[in-house]
Every structure is written in C-alpha cells, then in structure tokens.
N, C-alpha and C positions, 0 to 999 in steps of 0.2 A: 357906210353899210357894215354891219359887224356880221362877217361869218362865219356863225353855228357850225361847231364838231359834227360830220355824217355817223350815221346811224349807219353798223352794218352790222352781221353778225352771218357769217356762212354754214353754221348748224341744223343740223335736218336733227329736230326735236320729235322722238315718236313717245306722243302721249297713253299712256295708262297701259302700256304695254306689258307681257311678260317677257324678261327678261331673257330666259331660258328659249325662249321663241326669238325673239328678233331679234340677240346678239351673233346665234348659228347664221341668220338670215345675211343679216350684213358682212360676216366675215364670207360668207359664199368659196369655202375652202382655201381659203387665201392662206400663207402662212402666218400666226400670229405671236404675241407675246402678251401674257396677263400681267397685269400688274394688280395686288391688293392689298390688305394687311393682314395680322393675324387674327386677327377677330373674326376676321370673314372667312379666311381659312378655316379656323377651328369648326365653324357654323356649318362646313361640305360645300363651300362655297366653288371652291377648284373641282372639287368631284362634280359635283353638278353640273357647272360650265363644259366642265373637259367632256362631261358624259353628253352631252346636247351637241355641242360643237368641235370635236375632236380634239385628241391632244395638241397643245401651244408647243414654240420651239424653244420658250422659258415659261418661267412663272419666277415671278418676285413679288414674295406675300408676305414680307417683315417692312411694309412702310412705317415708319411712327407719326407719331403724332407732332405736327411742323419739323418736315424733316428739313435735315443743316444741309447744307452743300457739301459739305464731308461724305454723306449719305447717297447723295444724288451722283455724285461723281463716279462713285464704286459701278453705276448702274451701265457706265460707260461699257463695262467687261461683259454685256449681259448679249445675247446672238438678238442679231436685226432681223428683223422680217419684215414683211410687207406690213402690215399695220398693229398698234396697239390699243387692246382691252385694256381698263381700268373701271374697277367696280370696288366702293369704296366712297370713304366720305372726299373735302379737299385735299388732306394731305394727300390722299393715293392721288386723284387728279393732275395735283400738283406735281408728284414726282414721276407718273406718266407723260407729264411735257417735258419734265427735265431730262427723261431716258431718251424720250422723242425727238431733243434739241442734240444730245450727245451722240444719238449714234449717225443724226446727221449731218458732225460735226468728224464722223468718223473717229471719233473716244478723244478729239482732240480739248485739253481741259483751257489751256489760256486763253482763246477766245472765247467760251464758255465764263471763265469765270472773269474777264473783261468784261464781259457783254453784263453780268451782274454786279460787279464791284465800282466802274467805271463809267456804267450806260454805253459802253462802245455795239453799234449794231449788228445782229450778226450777219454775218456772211449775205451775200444777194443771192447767191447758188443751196441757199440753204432748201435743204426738203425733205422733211421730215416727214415718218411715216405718219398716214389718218391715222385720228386719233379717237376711239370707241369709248365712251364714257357712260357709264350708268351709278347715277348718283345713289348713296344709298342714307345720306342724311338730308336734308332740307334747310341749306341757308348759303350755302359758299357761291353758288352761282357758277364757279366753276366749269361746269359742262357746255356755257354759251359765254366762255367770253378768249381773249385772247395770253392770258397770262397766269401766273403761277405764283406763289409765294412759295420763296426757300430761305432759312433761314443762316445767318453765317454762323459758326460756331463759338465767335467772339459774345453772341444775342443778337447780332441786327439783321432788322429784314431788310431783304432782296429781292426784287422783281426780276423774274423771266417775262418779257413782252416781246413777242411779234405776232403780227398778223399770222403766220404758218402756222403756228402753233391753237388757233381756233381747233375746236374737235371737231371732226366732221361730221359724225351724229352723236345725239345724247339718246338713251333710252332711260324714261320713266316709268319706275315700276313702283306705286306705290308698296306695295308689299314688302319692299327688301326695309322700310322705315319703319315698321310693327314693332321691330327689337328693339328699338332705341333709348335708351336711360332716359330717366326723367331730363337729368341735368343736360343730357349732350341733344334732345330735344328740344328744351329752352333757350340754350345754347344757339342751336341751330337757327331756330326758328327767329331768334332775335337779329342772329347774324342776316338772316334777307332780310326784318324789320334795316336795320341799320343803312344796310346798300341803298335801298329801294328811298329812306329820307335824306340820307346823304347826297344822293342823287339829285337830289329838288333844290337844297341851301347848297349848290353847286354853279361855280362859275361856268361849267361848260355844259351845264341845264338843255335840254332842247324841248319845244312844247312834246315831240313824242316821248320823252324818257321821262316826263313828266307825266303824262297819261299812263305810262306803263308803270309806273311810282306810284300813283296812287290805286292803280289797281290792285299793287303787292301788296300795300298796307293794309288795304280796304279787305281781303282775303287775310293776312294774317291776324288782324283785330279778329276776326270772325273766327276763327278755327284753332291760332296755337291753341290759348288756353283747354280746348276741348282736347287737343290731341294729347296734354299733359295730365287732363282728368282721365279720357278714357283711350291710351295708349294703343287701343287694337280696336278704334275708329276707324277704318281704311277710307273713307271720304274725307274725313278730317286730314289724316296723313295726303291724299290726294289734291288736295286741294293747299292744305303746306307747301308739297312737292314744286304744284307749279306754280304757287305765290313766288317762291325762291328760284325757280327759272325766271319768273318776268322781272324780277328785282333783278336778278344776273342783267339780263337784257339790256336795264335800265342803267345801270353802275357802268358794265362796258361800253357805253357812249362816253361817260361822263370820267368814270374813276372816282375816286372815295375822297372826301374831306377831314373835316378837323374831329370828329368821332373818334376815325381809324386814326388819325393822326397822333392823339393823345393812348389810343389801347396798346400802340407796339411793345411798351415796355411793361405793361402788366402781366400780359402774355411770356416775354422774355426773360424779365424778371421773378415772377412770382408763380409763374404755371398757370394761371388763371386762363381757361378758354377763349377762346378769340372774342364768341360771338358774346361772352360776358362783357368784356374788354372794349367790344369796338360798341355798346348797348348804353352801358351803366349810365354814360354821359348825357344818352339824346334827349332828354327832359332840360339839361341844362344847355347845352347847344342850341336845341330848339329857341330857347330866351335869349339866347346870347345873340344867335342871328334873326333875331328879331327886329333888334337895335337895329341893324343897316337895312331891313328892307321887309318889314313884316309881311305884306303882301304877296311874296314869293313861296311861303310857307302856307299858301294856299290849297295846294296839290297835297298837301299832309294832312290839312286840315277835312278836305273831303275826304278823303279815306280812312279818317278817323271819325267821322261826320259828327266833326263839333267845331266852334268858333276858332278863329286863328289863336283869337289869346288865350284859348283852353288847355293847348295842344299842349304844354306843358304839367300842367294838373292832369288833362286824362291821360297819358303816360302815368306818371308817376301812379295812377289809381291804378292803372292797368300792372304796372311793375309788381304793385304791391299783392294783389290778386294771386300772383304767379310765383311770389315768394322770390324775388330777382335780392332783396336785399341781400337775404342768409345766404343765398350760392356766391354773390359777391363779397360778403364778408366772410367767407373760409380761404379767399387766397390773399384778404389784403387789408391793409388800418389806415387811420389817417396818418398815422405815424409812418405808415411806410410810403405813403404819397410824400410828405413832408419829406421824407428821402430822399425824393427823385430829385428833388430842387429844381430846376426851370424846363428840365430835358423829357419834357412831354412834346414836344413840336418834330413832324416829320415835316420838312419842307415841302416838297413834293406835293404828299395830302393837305398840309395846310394851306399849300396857295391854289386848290379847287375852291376854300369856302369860299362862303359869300362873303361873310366879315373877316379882315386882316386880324389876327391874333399875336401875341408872343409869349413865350414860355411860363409869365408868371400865369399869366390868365389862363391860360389851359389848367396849371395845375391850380389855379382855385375851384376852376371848373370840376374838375377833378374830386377834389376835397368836397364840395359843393354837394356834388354827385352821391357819394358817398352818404353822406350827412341826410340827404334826403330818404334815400331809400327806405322806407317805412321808419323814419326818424333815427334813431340809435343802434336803428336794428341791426345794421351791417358792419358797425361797431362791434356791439355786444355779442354777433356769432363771430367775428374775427377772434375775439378774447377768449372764448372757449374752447375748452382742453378739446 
C-alpha cells in the first residue's frame, strides 16, 4: 500500500473581500505589526490600513524583492505583538514568516539560520504570532501554504518550512492587483500556471491536488491573457487571484519539481522574475515527463482542454500570444545558459518529478526552452541594446 502525502492547509481564505474591512475585522484590536514594501507604501497603503484599523506597534515597508537572510534577520529587532499584517506580493509574505519565525525564536539567529542552512527543525515550543496575509499579486501562493523563500546572500535559496508558520487567514481583494505591470502580471500569473502543473508531474501527486491543478490551469488559460490585455478587468484579476490561491493549495500538498528546480539560478544569477524562471521551461518539462508516464499529465491536459500530446504546442502557442519569449530574453542568452554548466538541479525539487533528471538534461531543457520561445525570438531581444 503506497501512502499518499495528507492534504492540509489551516487558512481561513476570505474571498473577494475588501481589504480595508476585514483586515480591522480580524485584527479585533489586538496589537499588531505591518509588514510591506515600498511600493505599497508609496501607494497610502500604511495610511489607509493605519487609518481603518489603528496604529501597528511597527511597520516594516522596505521588503525587496527575494529578500536574503541578511534582510530578514535584521527583522529580529522589530517589537512583537500579538499578530502580523503583510500586504504585498511573496517576497513581503515571505519575510512576514521570517519576522514571524524570529521573534518566536526570541531574535535568536543560530537556530534560525540552522533550521535554513542545515534543514535542522525548529524548536517544538515554537509559536509564532498569526499570520494576516493579503496578497496583492496573483501567483506565489503564499497566503495558503506553509513556507517562505529567503534567499542567502552567497545567491542560494532557502526554505523556511513549518507547519506554524501556515497564515491563519488570507484576504482577497482583487483590487489591490489593478496596478500591476504588465511584466510582474505575467510573471505572476505564470508563477500559479507553474505550481498548479508542477503539481500534477509530481511524485507526491494526490487525486485532490490534482483536481485542484487542474482547476488553476483551467482558470488561468481563461483569464491571464485578458488581465494582460485589459489590466483594469477586476473579474479577470478575480479570478487570477483565486486561480493562484487553489494552485498554492495544490503545490503545499505536493511541493515543486523540476520547473522550480532548473529556475533558482536564473533568478539568482541574472535577475530574471521567479515566475519567468520557474514558466519558460514547462512546454519542455511537459515533453520530458512524458517519457515516464504520459498519462499522469492528464490533469494538464483537461485544464488546458486539449490532448495529452498537445500540451506542449498549446503552451508554447499560448507563451507566444503573451509575448513570454521577449520578457525572457531581456534577462538571459543561450550563451549564458551555456554558463551555468550542469548546476541547473536543486535536489530537493528534482526528486518531486516524476522523471529522474541530471544536470545535463535540465540544462538542454533549458537551452531547449529558450530556442523555442517564439523561435529566435528570446535570442534576438537578449542581443538588444
């Protein structure tokens, strides 16, 4: 008998909400701490909150984007309270669990950064304050799953993972996703595409994370592109929103494969956005895990509603529609894949596929990937001044 990974997720997700209403509601006077970045700052986004729900007993609104553990440690010095706000994309997320994990470690950094460097557990008394999460892009998943990406300053990522650190509610407001750049839209929107089929050509697959797979897909086929044409669609953006909640959903059963596995150092190296990064590949993944068991790529294939052996073509049609090639070729060449030499494999994510890979084949997958994207094309906008 082979025993299936449980499905859990302890998040009380309030849909279509505003924000300015039911983040006062849930803090219910409690003492709090905001976490954002400056984006959202700049936007009145602390005036607004503070003005709804009263002054926090901090604010920290210089997150970056993939912040280091350099970063997150600082966060140690920041006043506890009974719970934390974060409103923002995943980095804030992410470094709302890291604040989350530190001051219930009381600012202490070595098992902190044991628990990331080394996989050492933390602490069993660990208890960190709830965690209020209102996403403000559409793909991380973040607001329903158990863990954080921080990055170490050296370029490699790191997982924060425990069960405590789930958020105990997320609030969806599509509204706060209206502003969003083209790019960090596509971005976004790819990044739940990614979770959500990563999920599927995944060793610890369940039929629910698969039902919940191919419902993200099947809504993000239908709606990114529209939210890239008419950016101030709010059904479009609403239905993003929660594609990229039920792909979270889906991924936190499972965890991420050889997509994410081959993106870490695009991102690290090159600056290129996650959700480009963990995306550009899945036309060629798709093929590749093929080979070991075509028929599990079924759950894609509905939510794409086209034949299994399609799934590769219609991506790529879809990619091209969306112009994925030219935002992937302004951060990268084949030349600078050729760079990387075999150190595309994160072990961890590679050993969720479904197919065993090694370093070369990632990076031809890589190259591959590349090459495809509307032919030359991610080429040709790499070589441009």
């Amino acid at each position: 008998m082979v025993l299936r990974r449980p499905s859990h997720c302890p998040t009380v997700v309030h849909l279509d909400r505003d924000y300015l209403e039911a983040v006062p509601a849930l803090i219910g006077g409690r003492k709090w701490v905001l976490v954002t970045s400056a984006g959202w700052a700049g936007r009145g986004t602390i005036k607004a909150i503070t003005g709804a729900a009263g002054a926090p007993v901090a604010v920290v609104d210089d997150v970056p984007e993939n912040p280091a553990i350099s970063y997150v440690e600082k966060l140690a010095s920041v006043k506890a309270a009974d719970l934390v706000v974060a409103i923002g994309g995943g980095s804030v997320m992410d470094a709302a669990k890291g604040l989350a994990a530190l001051q219930a470690l009381a600012g202490e950094i070595p098992p902190f950064e044991a628990h990331l460097r080394d996989g050492e557990p933390l602490p069993e008394d660990l208890a960190p304050a709830p965690l209020i999460c209102v996403p403000t892009t559409s793909g991380t998943g973040s607001e329903v799953t158990r863990w954080a990406t921080i990055w170490g300053d050296e370029k490699v990522k790191f997982s924060l993972t425990d069960s405590r650190l789930y958020p105990s509610d997320a609030v969806l407001d599509p509204s706060l996703c209206i502003s969003k750049p083209r790019e960090l839209t596509l971005a976004s929107g790819l990044d739940a595409l990614s979770h959500a089929m990563e999920a599927v050509w995944n060793n610890n697959h369940t039929p629910e994370s698969d039902r919940l797979a191919t419902t993200a897909i099947g809504s993000i086929r239908n709606h990114l592109l529209i939210a890239l044409e008419r950016p101030d669609d709010i059904e479009a953006r609403r239905e993003m929103q929660v594609a990229s909640t039920i792909a979270g959903f889906a991924m936190g059963t499972t965890q991420t494969a050889l997509a994410h596995s081959i993106s870490y150092p695009f991102t690290a190296l090159f600056g290129m956005p996650h959700g480009l990064a963990c995306s550009f590949t899945l036309p060629a993944v798709a093929e590749y895990n093929m080979g070991a068991d075509q028929d599990r790529l079924g759950a894609i294939a509905e939510g794409l509603e086209c034949e299994i052996a399609d799934i590769p073509a219609v991506l790529l049609a879809w990619f091209d529609e969306m112009m994925l090639g030219a935002a992937v070729g302004r951060y990268v060449s084949a030349a600078d894949i050729d760079g990387l030499g075999e150190n595309l494999i994160t072990r961890a994510r590679a050993a969720n596929n479904l197919r065993a890979v090694d370093g070369a084949t990632a990076k031809d997958i890589a190259k591959r990937s590349l090459g495809d994207l509307s032919g030359a094309g991610a080429e040709t906008a790499a070589a441009a001044p």
